[in-house]
N, CA, C and O atoms as a GROMACS GRO file, in nm:
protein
  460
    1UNK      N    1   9.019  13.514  10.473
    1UNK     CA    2   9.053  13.651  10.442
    1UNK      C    3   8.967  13.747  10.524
    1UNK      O    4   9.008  13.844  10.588
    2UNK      N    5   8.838  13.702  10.512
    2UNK     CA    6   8.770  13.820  10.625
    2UNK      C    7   8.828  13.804  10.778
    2UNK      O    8   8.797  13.901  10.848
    3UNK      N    9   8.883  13.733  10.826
    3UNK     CA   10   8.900  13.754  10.927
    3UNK      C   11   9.033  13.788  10.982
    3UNK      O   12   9.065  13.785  11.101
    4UNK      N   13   9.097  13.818  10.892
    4UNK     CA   14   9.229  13.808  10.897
    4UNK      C   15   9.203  13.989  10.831
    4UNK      O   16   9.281  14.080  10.860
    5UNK      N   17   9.121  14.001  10.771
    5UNK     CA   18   9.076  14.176  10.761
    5UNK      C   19   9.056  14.252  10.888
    5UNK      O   20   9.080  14.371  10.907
    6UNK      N   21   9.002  14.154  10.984
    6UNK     CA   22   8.929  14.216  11.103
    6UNK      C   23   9.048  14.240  11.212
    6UNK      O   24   9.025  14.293  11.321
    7UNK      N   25   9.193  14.191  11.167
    7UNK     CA   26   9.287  14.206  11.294
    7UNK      C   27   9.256  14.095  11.414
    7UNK      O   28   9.296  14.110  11.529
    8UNK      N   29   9.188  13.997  11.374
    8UNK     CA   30   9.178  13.872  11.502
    8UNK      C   31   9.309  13.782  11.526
    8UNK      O   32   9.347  13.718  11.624
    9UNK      N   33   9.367  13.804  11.392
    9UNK     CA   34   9.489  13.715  11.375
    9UNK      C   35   9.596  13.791  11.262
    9UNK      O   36   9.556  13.877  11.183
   10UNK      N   37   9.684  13.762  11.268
   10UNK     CA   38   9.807  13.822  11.150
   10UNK      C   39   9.835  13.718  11.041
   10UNK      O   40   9.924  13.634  11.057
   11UNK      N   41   9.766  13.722  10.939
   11UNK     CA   42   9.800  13.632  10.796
   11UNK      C   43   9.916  13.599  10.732
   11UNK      O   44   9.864  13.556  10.629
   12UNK      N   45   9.983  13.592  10.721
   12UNK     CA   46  10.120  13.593  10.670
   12UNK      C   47  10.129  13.457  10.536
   12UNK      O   48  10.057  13.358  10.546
   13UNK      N   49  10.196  13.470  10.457
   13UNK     CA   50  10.203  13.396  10.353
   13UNK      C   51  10.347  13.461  10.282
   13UNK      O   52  10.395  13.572  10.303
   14UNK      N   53  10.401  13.348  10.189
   14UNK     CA   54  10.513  13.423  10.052
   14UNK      C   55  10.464  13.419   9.929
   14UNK      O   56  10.341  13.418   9.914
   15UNK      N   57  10.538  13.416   9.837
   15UNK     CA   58  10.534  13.415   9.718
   15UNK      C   59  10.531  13.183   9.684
   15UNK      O   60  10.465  13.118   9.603
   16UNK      N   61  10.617  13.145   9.772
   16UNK     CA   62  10.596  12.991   9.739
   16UNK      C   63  10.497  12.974   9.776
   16UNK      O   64  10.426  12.936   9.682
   17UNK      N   65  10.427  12.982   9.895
   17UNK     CA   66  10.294  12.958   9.946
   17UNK      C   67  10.175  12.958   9.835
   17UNK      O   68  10.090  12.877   9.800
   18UNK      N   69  10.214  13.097   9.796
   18UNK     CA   70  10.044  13.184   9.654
   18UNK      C   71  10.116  13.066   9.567
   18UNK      O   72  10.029  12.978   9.566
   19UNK      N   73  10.266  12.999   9.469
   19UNK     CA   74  10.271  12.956   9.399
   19UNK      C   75  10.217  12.808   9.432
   19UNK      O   76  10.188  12.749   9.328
   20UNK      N   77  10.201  12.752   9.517
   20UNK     CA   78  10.180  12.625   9.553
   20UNK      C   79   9.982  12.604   9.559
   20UNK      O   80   9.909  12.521   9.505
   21UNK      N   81   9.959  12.704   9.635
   21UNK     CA   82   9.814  12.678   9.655
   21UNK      C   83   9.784  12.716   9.512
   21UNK      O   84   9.670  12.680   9.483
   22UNK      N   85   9.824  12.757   9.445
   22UNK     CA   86   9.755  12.842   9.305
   22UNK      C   87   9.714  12.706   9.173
   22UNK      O   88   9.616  12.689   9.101
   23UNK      N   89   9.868  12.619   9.195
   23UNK     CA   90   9.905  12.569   9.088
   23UNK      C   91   9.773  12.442   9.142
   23UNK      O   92   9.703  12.398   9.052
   24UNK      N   93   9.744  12.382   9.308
   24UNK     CA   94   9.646  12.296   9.314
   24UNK      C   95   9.526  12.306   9.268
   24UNK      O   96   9.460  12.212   9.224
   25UNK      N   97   9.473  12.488   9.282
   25UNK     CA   98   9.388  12.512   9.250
   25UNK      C   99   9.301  12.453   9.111
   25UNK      O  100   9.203  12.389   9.073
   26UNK      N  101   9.453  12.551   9.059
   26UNK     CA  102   9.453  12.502   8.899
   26UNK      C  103   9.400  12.375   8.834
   26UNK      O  104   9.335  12.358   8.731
   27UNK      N  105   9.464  12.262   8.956
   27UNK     CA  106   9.476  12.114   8.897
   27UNK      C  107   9.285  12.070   8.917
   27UNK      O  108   9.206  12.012   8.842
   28UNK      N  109   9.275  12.114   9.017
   28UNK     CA  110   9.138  12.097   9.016
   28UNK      C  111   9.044  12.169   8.968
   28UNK      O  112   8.939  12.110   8.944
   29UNK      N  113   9.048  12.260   8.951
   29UNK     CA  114   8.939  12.349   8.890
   29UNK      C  115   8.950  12.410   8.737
   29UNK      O  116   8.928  12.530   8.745
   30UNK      N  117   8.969  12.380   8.632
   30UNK     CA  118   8.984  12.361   8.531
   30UNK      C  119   8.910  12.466   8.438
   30UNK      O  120   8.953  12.504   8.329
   31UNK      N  121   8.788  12.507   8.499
   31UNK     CA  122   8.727  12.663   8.445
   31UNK      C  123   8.790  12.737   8.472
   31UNK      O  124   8.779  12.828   8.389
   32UNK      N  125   8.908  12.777   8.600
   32UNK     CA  126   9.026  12.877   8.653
   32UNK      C  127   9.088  12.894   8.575
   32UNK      O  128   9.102  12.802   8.494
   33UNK      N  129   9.153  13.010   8.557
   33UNK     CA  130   9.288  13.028   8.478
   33UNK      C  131   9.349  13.111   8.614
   33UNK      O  132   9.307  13.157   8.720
   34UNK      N  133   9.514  13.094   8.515
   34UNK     CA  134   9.617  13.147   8.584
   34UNK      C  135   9.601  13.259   8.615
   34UNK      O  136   9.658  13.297   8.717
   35UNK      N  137   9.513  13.360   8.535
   35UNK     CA  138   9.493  13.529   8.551
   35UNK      C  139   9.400  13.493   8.673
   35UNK      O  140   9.440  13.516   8.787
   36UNK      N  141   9.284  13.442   8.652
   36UNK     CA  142   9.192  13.473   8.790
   36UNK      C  143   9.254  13.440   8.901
   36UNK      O  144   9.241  13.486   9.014
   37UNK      N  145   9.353  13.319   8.841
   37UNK     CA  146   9.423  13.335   9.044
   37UNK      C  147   9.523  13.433   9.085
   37UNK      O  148   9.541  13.458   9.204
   38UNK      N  149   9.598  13.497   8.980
   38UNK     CA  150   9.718  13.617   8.970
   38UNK      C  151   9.607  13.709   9.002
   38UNK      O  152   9.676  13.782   9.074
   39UNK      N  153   9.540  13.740   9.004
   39UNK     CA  154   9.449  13.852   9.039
   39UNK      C  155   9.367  13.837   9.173
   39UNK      O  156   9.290  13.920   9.222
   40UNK      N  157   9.405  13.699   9.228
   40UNK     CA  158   9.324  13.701   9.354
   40UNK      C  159   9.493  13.700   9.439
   40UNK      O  160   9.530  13.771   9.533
   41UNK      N  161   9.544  13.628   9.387
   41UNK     CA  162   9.680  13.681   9.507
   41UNK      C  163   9.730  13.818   9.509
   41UNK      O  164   9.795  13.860   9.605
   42UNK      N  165   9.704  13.882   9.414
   42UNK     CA  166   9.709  14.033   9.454
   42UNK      C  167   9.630  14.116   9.496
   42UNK      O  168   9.688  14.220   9.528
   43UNK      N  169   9.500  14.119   9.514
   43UNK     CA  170   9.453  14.149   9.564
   43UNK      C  171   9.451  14.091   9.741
   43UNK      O  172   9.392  14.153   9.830
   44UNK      N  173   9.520  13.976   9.761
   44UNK     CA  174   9.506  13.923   9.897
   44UNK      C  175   9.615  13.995   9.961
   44UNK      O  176   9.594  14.040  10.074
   45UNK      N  177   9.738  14.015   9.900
   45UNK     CA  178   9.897  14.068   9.928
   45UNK      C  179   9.822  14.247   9.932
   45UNK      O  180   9.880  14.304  10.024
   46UNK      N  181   9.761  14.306   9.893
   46UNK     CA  182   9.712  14.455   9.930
   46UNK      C  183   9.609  14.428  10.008
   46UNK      O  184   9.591  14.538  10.059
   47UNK      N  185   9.537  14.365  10.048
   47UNK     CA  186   9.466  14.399  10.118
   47UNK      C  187   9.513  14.362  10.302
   47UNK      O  188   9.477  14.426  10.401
   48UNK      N  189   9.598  14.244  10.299
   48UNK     CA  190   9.687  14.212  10.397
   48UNK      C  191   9.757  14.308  10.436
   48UNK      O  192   9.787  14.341  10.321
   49UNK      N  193   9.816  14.392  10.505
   49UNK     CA  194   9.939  14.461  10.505
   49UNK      C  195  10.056  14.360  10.579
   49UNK      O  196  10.041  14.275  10.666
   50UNK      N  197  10.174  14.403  10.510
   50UNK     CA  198  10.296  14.317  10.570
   50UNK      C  199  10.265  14.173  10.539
   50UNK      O  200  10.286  14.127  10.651
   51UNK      N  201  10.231  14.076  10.470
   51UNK     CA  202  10.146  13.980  10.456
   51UNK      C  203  10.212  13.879  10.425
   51UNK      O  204  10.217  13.770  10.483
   52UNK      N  205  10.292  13.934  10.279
   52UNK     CA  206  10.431  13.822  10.247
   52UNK      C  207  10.526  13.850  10.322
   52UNK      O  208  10.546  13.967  10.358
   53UNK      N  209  10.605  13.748  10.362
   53UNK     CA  210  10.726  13.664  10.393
   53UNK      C  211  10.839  13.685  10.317
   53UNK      O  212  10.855  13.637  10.204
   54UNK      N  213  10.906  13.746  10.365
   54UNK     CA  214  11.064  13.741  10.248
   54UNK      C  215  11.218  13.722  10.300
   54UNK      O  216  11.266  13.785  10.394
   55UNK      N  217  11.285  13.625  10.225
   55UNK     CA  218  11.423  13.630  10.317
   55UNK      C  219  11.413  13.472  10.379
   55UNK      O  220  11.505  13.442  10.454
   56UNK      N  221  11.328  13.388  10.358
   56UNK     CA  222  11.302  13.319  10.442
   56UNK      C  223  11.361  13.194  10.347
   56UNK      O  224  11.352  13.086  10.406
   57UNK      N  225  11.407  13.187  10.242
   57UNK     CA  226  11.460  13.051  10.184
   57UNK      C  227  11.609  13.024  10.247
   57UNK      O  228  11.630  12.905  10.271
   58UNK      N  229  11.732  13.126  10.284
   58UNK     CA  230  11.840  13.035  10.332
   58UNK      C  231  11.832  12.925  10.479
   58UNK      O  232  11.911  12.846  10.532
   59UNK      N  233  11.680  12.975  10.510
   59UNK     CA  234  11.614  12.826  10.621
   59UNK      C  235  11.567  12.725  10.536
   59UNK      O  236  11.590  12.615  10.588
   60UNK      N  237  11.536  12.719  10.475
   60UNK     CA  238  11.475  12.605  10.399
   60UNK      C  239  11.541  12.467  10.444
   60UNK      O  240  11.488  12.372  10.503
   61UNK      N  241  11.709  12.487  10.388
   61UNK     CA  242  11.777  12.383  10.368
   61UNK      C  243  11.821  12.290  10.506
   61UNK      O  244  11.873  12.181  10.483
   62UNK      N  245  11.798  12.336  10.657
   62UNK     CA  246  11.848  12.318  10.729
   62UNK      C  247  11.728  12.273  10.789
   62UNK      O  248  11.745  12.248  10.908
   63UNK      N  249  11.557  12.245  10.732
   63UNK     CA  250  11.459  12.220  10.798
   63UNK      C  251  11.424  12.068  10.778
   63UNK      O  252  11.375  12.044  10.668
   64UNK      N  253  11.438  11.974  10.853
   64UNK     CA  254  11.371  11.820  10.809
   64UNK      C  255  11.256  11.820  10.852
   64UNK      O  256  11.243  11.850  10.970
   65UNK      N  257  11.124  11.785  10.764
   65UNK     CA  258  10.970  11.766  10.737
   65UNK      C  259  10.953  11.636  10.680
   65UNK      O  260  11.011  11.626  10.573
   66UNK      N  261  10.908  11.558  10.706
   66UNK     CA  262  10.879  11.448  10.603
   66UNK      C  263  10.800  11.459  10.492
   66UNK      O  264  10.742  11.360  10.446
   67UNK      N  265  10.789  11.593  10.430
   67UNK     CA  266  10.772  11.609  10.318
   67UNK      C  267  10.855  11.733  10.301
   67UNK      O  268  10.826  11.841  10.352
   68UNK      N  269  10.969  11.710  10.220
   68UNK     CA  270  11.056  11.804  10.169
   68UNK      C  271  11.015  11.908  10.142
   68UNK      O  272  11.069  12.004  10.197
   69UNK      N  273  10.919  11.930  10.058
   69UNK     CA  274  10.842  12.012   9.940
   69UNK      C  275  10.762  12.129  10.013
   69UNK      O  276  10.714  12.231   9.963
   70UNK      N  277  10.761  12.079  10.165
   70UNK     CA  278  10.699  12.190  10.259
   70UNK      C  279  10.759  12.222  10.336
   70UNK      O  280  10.692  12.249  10.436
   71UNK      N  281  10.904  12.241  10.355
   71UNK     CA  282  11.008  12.313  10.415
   71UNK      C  283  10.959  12.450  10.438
   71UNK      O  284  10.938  12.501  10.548
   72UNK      N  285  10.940  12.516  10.296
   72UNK     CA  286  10.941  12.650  10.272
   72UNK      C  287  10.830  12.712  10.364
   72UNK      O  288  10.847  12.826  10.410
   73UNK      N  289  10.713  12.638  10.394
   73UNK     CA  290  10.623  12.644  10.506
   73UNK      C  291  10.651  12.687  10.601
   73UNK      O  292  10.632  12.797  10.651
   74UNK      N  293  10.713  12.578  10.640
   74UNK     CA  294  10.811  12.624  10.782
   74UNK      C  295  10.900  12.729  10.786
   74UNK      O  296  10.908  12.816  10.873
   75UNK      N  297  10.964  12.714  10.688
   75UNK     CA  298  11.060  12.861  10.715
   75UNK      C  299  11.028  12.981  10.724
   75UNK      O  300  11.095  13.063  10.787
   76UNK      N  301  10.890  13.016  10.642
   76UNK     CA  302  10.858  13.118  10.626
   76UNK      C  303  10.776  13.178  10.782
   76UNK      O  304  10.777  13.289  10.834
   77UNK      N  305  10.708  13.046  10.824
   77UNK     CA  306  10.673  13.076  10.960
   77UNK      C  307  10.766  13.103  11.086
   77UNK      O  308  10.749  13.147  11.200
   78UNK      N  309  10.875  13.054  11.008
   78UNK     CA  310  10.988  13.047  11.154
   78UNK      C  311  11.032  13.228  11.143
   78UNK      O  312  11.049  13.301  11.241
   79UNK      N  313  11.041  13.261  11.028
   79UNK     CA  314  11.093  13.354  10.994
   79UNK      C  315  11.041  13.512  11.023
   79UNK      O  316  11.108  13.615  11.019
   80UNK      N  317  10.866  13.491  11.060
   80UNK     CA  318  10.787  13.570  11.038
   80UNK      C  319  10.769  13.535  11.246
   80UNK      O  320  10.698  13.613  11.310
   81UNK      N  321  10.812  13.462  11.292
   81UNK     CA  322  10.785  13.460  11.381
   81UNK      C  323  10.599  13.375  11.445
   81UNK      O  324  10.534  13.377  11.549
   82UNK      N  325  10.584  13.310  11.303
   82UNK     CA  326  10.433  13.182  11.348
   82UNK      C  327  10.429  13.207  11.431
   82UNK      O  328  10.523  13.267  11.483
   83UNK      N  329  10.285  13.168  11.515
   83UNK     CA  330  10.299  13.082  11.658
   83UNK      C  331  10.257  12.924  11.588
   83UNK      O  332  10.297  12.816  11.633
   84UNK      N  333  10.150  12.948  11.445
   84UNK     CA  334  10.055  12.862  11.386
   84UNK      C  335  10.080  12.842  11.266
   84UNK      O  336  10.116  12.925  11.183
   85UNK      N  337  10.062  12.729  11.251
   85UNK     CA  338  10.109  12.712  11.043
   85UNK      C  339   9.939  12.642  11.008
   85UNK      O  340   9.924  12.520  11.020
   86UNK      N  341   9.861  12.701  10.981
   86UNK     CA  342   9.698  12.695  10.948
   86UNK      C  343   9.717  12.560  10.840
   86UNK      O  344   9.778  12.609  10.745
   87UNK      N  345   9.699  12.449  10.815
   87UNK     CA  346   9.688  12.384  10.708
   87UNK      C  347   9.569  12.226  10.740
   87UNK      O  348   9.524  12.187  10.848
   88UNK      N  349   9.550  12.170  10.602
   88UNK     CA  350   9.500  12.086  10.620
   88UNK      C  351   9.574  11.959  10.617
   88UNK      O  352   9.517  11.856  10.652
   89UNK      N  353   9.690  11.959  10.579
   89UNK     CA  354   9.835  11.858  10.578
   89UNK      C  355   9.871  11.870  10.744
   89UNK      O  356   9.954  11.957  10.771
   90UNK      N  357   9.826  11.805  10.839
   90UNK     CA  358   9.906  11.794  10.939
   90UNK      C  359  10.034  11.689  10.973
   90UNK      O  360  10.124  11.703  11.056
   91UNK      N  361  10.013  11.601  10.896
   91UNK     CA  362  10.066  11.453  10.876
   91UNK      C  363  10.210  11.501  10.855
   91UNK      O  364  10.299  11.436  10.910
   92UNK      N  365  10.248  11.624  10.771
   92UNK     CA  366  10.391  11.647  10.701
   92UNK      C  367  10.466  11.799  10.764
   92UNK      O  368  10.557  11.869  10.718
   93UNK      N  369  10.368  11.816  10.912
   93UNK     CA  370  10.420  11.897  11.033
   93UNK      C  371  10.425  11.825  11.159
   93UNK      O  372  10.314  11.824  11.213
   94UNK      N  373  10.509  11.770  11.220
   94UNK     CA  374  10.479  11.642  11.324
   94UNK      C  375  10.522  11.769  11.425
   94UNK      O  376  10.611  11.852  11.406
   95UNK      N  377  10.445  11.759  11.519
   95UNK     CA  378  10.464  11.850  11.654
   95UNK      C  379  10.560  11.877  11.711
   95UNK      O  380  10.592  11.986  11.758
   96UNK      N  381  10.646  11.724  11.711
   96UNK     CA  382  10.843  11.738  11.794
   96UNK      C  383  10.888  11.809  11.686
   96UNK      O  384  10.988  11.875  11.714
   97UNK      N  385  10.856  11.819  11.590
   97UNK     CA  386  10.945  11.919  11.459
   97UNK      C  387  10.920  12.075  11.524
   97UNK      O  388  11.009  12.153  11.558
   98UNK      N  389  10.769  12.096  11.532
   98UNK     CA  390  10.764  12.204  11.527
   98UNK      C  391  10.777  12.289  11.684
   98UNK      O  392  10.788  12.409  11.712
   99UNK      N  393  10.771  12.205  11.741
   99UNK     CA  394  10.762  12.312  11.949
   99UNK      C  395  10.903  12.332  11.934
   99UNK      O  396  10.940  12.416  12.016
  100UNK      N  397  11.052  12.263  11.820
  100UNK     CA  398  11.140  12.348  11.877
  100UNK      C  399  11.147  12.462  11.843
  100UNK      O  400  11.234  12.532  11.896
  101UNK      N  401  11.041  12.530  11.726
  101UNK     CA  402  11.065  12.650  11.666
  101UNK      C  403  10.972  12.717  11.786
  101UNK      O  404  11.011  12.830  11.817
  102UNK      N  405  10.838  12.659  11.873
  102UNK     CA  406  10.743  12.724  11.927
  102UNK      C  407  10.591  12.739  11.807
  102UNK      O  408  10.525  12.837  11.775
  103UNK      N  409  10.585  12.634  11.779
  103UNK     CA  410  10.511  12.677  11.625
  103UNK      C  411  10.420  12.542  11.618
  103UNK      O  412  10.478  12.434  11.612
  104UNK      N  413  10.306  12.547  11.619
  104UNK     CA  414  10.180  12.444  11.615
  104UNK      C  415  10.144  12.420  11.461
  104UNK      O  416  10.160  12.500  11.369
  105UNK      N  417  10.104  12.320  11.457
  105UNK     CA  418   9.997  12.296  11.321
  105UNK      C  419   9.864  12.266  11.324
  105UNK      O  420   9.834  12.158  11.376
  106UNK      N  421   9.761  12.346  11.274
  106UNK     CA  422   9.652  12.375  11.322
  106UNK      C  423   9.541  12.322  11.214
  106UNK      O  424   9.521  12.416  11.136
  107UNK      N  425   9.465  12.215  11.179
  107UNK     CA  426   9.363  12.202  11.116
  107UNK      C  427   9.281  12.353  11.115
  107UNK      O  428   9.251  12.414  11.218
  108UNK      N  429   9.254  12.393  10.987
  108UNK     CA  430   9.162  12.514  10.954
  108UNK      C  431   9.056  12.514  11.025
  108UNK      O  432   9.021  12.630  11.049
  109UNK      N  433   8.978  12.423  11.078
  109UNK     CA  434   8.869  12.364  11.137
  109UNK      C  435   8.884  12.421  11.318
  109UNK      O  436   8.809  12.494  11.383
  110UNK      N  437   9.002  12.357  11.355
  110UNK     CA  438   9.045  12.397  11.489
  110UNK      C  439   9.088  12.504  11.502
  110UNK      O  440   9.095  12.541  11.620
  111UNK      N  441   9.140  12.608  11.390
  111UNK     CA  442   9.200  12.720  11.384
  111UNK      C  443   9.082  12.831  11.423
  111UNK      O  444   9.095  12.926  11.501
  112UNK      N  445   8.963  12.794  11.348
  112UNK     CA  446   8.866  12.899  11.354
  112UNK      C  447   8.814  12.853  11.468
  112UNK      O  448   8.770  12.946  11.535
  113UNK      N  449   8.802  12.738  11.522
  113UNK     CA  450   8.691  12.699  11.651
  113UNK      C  451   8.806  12.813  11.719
  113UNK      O  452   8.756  12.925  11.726
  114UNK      N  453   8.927  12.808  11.761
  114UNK     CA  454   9.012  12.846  11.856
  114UNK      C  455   8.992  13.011  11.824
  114UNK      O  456   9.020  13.088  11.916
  115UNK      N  457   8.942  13.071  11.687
  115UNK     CA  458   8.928  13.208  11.738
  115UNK      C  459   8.820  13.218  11.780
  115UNK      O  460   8.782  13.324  11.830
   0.00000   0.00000   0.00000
């Protein structure tokens, strides 16, 4: 988030994205509640401008991932115009999937070395 404050890069996320990372959160961290994370995705969606993704599910259905469940990933990046889909799942973005959109998958690790 701080750096994505600073204009080095353009953040982009949806509403599946906040619901997906929220609910892992959840699974692991067990002192969390649902309010402290509803209150950190809104505050991330105002402080972002333009930030969520919308419009981007009638791609969904037409995207093969070897993990189904992260379609919406992709679409939302295809949609927003990605160059980068930031994650620690690279395994379920295979590269020939993604150069036909123009769109990399980037370990968080390599993401920040690269800014």
């Amino acid at each position: 988030m701080h750096l994505a404050l600073t204009g080095i890069y353009r953040a982009r996320w949806s509403e599946q994205i906040h619901n997906e990372w929220t609910r892992n959160v959840l699974k692991n961290r067990p002192d969390l509640t649902g309010a402290h994370l509803n209150r950190t995705v809104e505050l991330m969606n105002q402080a972002i401008p333009d930030c969520l993704v919308v419009d981007h599910e009638p791609l969904i259905q037409g995207l093969d991932l070897p993990d189904r469940d992260d379609r919406h990933v992709l679409a939302a990046a295809i949609k927003c115009g990605a160059s980068v889909i930031v994650t620690y799942n690279l395994k379920d973005f295979p590269a020939q999937i993604l150069r036909r959109f123009d769109i990399e998958a980037l370990h968080p690790d390599v993401f920040l070395s690269d800014i």
